[in-house]
MDAnalysis code that builds the backbone (N, CA, C; Angstrom):
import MDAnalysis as mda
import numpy as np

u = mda.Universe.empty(276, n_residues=92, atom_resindex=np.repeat(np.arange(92), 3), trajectory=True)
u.add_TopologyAttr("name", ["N", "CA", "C"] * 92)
u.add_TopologyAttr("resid", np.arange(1, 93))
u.add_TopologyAttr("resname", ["UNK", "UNK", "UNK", "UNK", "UNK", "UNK", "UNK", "UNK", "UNK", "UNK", "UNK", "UNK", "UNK", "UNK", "UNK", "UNK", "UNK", "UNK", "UNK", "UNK", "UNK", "UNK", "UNK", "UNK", "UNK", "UNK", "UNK", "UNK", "UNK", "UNK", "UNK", "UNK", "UNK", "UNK", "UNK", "UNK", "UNK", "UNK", "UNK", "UNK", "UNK", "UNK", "UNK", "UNK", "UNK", "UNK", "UNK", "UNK", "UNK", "UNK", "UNK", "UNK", "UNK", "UNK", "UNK", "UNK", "UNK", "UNK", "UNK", "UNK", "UNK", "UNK", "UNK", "UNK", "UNK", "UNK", "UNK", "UNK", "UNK", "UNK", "UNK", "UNK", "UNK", "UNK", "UNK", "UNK", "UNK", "UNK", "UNK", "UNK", "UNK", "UNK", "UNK", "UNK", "UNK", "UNK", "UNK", "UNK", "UNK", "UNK", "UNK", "UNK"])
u.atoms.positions = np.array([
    [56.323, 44.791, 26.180],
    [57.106, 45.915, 25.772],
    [56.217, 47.143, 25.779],
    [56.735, 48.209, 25.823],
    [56.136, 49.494, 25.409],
    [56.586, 50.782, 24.386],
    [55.490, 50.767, 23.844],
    [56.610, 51.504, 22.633],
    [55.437, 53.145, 22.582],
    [55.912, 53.835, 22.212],
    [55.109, 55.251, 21.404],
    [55.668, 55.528, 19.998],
    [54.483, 56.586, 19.467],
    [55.042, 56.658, 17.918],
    [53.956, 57.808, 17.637],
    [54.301, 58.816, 17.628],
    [54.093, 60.379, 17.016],
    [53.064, 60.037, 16.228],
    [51.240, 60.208, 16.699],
    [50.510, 60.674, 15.638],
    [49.523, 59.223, 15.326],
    [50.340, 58.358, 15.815],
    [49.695, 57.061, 15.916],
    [48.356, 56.914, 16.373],
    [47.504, 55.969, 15.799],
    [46.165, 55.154, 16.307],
    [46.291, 54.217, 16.759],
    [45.557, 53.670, 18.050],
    [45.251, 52.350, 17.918],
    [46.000, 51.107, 17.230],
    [45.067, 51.508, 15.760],
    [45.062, 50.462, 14.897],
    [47.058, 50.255, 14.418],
    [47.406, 51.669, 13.981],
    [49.457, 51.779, 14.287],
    [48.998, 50.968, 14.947],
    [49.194, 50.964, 16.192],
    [49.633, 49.980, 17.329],
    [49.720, 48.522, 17.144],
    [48.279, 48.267, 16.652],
    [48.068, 46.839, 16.396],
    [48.996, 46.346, 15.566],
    [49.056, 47.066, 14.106],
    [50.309, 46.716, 12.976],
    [51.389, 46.708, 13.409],
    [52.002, 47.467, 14.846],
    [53.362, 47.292, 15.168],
    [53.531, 46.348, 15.575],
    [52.537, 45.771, 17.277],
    [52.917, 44.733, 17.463],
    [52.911, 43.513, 17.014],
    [51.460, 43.167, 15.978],
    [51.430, 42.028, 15.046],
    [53.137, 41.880, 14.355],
    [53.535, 42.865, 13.762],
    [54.669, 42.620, 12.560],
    [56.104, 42.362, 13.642],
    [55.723, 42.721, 15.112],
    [56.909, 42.818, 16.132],
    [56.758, 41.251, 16.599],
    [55.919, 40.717, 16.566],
    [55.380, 39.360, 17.543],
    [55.593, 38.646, 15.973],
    [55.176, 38.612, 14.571],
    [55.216, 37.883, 14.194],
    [56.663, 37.642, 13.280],
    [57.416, 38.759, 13.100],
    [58.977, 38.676, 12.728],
    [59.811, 38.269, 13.866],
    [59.429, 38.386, 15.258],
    [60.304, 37.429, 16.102],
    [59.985, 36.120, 16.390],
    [58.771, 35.779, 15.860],
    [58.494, 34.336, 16.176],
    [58.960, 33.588, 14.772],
    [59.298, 34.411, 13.612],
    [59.823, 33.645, 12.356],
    [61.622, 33.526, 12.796],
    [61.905, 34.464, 13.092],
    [63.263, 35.086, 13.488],
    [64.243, 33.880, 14.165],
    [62.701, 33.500, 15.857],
    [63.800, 32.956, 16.224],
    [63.981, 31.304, 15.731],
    [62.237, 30.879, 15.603],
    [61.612, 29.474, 15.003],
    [61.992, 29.100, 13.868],
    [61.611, 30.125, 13.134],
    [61.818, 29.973, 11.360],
    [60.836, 29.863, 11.090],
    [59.403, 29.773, 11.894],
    [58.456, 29.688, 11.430],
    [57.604, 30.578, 11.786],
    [56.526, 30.698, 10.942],
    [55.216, 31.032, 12.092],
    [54.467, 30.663, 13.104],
    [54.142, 29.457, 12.769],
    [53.271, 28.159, 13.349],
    [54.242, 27.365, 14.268],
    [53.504, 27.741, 16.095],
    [54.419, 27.015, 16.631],
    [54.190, 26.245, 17.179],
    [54.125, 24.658, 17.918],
    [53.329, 24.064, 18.613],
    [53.445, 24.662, 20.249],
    [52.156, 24.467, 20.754],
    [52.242, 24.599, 22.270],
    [50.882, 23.765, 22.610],
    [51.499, 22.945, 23.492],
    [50.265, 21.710, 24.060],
    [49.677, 21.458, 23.352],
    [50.011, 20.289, 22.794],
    [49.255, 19.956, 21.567],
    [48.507, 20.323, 20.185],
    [48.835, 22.026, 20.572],
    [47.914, 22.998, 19.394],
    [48.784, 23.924, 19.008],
    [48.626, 24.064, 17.349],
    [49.443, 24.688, 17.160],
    [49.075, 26.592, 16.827],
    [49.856, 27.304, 17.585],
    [49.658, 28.639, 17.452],
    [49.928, 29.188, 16.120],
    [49.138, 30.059, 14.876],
    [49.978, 30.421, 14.141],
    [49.539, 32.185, 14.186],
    [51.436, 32.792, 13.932],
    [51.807, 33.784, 14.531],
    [51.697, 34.550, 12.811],
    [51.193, 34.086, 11.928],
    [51.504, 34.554, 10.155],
    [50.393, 35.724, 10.175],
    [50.777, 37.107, 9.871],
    [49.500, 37.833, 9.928],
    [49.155, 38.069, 8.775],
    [47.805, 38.275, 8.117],
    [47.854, 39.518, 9.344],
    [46.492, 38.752, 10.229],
    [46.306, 38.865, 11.574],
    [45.644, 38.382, 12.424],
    [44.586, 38.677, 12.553],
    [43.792, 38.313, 13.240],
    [41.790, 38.647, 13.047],
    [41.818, 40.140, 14.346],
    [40.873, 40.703, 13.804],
    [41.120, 42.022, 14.930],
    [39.382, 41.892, 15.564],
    [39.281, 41.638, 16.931],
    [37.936, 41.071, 17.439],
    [37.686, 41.922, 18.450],
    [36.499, 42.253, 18.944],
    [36.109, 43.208, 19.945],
    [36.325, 42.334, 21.602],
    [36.740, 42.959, 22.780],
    [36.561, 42.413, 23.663],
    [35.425, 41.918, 24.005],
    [34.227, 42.734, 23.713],
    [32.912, 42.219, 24.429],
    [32.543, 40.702, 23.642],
    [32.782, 41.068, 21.916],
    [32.089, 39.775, 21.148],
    [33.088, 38.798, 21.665],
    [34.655, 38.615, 22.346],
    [34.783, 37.842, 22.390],
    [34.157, 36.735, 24.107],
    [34.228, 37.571, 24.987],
    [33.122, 37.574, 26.260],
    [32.345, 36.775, 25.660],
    [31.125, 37.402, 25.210],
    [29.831, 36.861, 24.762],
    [30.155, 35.643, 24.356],
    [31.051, 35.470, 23.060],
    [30.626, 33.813, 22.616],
    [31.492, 32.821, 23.826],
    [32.481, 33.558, 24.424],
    [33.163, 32.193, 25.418],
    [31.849, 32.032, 26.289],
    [30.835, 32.670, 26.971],
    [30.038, 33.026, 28.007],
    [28.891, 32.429, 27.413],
    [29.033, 31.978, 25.805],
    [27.523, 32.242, 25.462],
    [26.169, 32.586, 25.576],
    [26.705, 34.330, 25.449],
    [25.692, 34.932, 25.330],
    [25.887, 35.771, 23.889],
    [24.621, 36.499, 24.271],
    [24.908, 37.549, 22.638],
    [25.256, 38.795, 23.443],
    [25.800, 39.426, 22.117],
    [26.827, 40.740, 22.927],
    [25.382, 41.919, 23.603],
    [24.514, 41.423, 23.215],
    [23.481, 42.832, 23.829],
    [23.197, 42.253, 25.167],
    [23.072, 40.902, 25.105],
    [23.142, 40.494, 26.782],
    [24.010, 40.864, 27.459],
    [25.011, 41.741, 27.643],
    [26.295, 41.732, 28.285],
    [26.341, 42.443, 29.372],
    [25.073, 42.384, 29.974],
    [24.593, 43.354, 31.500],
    [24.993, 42.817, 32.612],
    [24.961, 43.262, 33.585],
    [26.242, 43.040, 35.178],
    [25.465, 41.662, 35.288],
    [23.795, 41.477, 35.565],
    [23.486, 40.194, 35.916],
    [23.876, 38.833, 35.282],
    [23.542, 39.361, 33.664],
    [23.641, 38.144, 33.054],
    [25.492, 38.130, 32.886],
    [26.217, 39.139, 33.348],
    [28.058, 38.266, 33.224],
    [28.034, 37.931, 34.847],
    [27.334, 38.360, 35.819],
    [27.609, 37.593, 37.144],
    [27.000, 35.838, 36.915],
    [25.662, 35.439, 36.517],
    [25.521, 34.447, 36.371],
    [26.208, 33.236, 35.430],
    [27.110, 33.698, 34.277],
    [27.622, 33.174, 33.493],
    [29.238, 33.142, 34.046],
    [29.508, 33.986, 34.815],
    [30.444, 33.703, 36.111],
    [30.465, 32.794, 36.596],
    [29.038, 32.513, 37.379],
    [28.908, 31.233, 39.009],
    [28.953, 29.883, 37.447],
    [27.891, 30.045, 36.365],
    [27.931, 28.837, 35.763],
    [29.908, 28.440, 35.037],
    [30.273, 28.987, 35.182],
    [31.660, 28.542, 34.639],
    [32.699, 28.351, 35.455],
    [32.183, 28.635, 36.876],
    [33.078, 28.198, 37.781],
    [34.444, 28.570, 37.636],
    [34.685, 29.421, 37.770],
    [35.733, 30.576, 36.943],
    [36.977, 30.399, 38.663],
    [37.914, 29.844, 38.759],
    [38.782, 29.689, 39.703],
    [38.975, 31.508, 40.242],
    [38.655, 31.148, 41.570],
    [39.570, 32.507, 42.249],
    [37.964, 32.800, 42.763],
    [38.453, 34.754, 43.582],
    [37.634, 35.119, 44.267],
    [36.210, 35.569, 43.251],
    [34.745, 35.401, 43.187],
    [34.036, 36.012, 42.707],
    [33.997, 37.446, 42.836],
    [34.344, 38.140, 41.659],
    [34.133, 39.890, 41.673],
    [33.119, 40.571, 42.860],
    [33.689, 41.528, 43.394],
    [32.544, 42.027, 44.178],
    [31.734, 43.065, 43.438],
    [30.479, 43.240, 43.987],
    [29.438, 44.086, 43.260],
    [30.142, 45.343, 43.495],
    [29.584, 46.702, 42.393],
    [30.572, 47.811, 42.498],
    [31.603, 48.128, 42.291],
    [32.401, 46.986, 42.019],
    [33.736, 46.982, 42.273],
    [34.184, 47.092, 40.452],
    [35.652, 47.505, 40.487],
    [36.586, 47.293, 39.758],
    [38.072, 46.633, 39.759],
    [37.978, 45.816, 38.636],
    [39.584, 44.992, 38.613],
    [40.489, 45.756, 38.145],
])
């Protein structure tokens, strides 16, 4: 979805969609907690608010100051990451 809202931060944002994602998943479930493949998702906020890079780093395990082009190209080839390898220079 896309929404705007006069004056808003960010963080607005986050509180909209948390309370938008987690009143329709009570709404339509009745619950919060929903199963999917064997694990269960729970949608009850308020939710953890995490940086993109720290989350990189620990899937990649590295630490977030390592987070330089070499050391995410090599933690790339080691994870065998399906699809084309990024080209150098480039942007996704």
């Amino acid at each position: 979805f896309e929404a705007y809202c006069a004056w808003a931060d960010y963080h607005d944002m986050m509180a909209l969609t948390e309370r938008l994602i987690a009143r329709a998943a009570k709404a339509v479930c009745g619950t919060y907690r929903l199963p999917s493949n064997g694990n269960v998702i729970d949608f009850e906020p308020p939710w953890p608010r995490l940086r993109l890079t720290d989350l990189v780093a620990s899937e990649l395990g590295l630490s977030c100051g390592a987070l330089k082009l070499e050391a995410l190209e090599r933690a790339w080839e080691k994870c065998k990451v399906p699809g084309p390898k990024p080209k150098k220079g480039t942007r996704r």
